[in-house]
C-alpha positions as CSV (number, residue, x, y, z in Angstrom):
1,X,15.4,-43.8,-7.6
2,X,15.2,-42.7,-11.3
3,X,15.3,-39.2,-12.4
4,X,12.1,-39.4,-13.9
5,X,10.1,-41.0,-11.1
6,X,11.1,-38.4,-8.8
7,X,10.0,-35.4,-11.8
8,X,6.5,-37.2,-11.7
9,X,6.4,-37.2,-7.9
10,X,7.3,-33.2,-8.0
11,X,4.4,-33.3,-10.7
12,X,2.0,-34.8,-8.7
13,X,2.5,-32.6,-5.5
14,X,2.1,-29.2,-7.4
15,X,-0.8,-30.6,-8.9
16,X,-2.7,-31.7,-5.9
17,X,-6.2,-29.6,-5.1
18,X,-6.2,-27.8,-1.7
19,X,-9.4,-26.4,-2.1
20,X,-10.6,-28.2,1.4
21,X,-8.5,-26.4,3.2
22,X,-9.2,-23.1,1.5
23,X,-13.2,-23.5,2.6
24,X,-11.9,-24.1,6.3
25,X,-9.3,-21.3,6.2
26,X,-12.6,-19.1,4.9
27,X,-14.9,-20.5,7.5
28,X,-12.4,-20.2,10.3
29,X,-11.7,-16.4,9.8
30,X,-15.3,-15.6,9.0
31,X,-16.1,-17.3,12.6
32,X,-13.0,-15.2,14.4
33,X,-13.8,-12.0,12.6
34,X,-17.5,-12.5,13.8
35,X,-16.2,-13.0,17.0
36,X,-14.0,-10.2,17.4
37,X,-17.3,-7.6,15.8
38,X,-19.6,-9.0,18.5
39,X,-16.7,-8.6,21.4
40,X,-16.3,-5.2,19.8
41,X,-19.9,-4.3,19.4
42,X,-20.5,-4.8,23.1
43,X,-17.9,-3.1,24.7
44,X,-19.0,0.2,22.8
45,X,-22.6,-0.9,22.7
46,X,-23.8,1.8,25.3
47,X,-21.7,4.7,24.5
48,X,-22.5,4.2,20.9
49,X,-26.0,4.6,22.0
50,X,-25.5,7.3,23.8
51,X,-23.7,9.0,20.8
52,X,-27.0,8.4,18.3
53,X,-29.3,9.3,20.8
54,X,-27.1,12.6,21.1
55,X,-26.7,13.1,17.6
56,X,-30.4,12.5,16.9
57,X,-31.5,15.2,19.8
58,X,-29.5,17.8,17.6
59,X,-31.0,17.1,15.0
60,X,-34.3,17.8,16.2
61,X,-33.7,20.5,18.0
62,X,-32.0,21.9,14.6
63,X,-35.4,20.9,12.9
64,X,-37.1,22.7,15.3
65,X,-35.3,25.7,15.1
66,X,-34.9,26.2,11.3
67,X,-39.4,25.1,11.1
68,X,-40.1,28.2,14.0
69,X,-38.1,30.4,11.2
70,X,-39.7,29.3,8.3
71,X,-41.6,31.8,6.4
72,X,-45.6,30.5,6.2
């Protein structure tokens, strides 16, 4: 094989596209990070509630508070 065949060849593989793959590789890891969030999102799912509902009860009750003390 000639030198210059085999410089073309190098050529030609450095200049091939791989953006097919890139769209997959995207698509894949979107889908797996979805995935994982939903997994995630469940397993806390009550206890998270349970943490707003708590946090929004404070803040009520803070509401309250600081309204019964306001000056009319």
């Amino acid at each position: 094989m000639e030198p210059e065949t085999t410089k073309k060849r190098i050529a030609l593989r450095r200049n091939r596209r791989e953006s097919g793959y890139t769209l997959l590789e995207y698509a894949a890891g979107a889908a797996l990070l979805m995935g994982v969030l939903y997994v995630g999102l469940r397993a806390v799912g009550g206890s998270l509630e349970g943490l707003l509902t708590s946090i929004a009860n404070f803040a009520n009750r803070r509401a309250t508070e600081l309204d019964s003390k306001a000056p009319d």
